[in-house]
C-alpha positions in Angstrom: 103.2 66.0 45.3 99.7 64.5 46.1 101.5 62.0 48.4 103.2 65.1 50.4 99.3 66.8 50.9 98.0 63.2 52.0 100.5 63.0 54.8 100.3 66.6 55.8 96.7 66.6 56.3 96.9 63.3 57.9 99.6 64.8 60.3 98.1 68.2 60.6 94.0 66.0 61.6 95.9 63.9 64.5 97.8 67.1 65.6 93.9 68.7 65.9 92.5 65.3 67.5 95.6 65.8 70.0 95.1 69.4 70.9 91.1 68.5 71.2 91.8 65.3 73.4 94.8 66.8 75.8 92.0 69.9 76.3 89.8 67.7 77.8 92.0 65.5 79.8 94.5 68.4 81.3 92.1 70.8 84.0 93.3 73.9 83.8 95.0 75.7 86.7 92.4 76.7 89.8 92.3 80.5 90.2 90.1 80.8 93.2 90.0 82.5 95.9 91.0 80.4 99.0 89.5 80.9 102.4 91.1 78.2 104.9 89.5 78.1 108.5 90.7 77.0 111.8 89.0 76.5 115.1 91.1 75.4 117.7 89.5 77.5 120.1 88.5 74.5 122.6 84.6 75.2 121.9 81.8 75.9 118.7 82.6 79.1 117.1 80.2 81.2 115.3 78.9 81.8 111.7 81.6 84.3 110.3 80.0 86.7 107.2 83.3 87.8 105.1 81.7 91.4 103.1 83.6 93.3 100.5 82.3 96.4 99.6 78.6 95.6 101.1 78.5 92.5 99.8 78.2 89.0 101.3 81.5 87.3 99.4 81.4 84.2 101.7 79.7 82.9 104.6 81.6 80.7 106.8 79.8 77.5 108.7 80.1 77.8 112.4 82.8 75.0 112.9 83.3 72.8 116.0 86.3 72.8 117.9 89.5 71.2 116.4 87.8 71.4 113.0 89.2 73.1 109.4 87.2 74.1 106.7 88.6 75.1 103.2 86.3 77.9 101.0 87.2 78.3 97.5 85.0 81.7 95.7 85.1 82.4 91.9 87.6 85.1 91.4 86.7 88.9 91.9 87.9 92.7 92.0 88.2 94.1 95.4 86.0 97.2 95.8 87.3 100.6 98.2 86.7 99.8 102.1 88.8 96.6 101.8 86.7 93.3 103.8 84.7 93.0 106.9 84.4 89.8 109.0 81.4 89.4 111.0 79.8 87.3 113.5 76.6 87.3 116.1 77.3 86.3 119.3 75.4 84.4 121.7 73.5 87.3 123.3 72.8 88.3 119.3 75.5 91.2 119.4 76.6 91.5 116.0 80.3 91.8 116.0 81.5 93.3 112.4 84.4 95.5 113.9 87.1 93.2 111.8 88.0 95.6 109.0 90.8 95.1 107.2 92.4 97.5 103.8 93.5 95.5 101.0 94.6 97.5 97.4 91.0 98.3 95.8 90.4 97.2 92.3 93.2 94.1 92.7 91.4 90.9 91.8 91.4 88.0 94.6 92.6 85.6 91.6 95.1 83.2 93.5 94.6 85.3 96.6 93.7 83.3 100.5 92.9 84.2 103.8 93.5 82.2 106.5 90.8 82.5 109.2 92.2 81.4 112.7 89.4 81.1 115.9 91.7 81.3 118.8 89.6 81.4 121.6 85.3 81.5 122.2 84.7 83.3 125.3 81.2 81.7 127.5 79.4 84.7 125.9 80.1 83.8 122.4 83.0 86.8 121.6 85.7 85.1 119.1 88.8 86.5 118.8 90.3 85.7 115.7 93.7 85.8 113.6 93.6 86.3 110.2 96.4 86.7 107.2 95.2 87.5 104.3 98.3 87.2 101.2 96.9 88.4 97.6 99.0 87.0 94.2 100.6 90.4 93.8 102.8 89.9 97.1 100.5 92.1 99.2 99.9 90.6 103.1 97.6 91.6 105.7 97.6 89.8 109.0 96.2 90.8 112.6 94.4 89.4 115.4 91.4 89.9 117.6 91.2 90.7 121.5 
């Protein structure tokens, strides 16, 4: 009998040691939200200022043509009046007219948008595709004239 608790508590410490040790070694899965960037515009685009609910959630680098640039933000709940994408151009207009819905209170958890620059006018006007596809199946796309 004492030889049967010896090698259960043996087995049942390495099982422990194992759980303990794979924890460490295995990352869990990234939940982020993705934003993936594109300028292949043929010239510098702007900073881009992506709000939710009057709040900055990320601010996007003014990228150089024929350049990507991947974003990843910790996870969060959508709030009513869906996102705004804005931008100052050249002659310091501030451009924020890029609204788009998404379902309010859905969190961006595994959710991207894809930020396109298509063109940068002399003056410093984008226009700009975007897709945004959340976890839940739910896709927004447009584009910018």
């Amino acid at each position: 009998m004492k030889k049967n608790v010896l090698v259960f508590s043996i087995v049942l410490v390495a099982f422990i040691a194992l759980a303990f040790v794979l924890r460490l070694v295995i990352s869990p899965p990234k939940e982020d939200f993705i934003i993936n960037v594109d300028n292949y515009s043929g010239a510098a685009s702007s900073e881009i200022t992506l709000m939710n609910g009057g709040k900055i959630v990320a601010t996007i680098p003014a990228l150089k043509n024929e350049t990507s640039k991947e974003i990843k933000v910790a996870p969060f709940d959508v709030k009513p009046g869906g996102f705004t994408m804005s931008y100052v151009d050249k002659n310091g207009k501030k451009h924020d007219e890029l609204q788009f819905e998404v379902t309010a209170t859905t969190s961006t958890m595994n959710s991207t948008l894809y930020v396109g620059i298509t063109d940068v006018d002399d003056d410093g006007t984008m226009n700009i595709d975007y897709t945004y596809s959340s976890s839940n199946g739910e896709e927004t796309s447009s584009q910018t004239n």
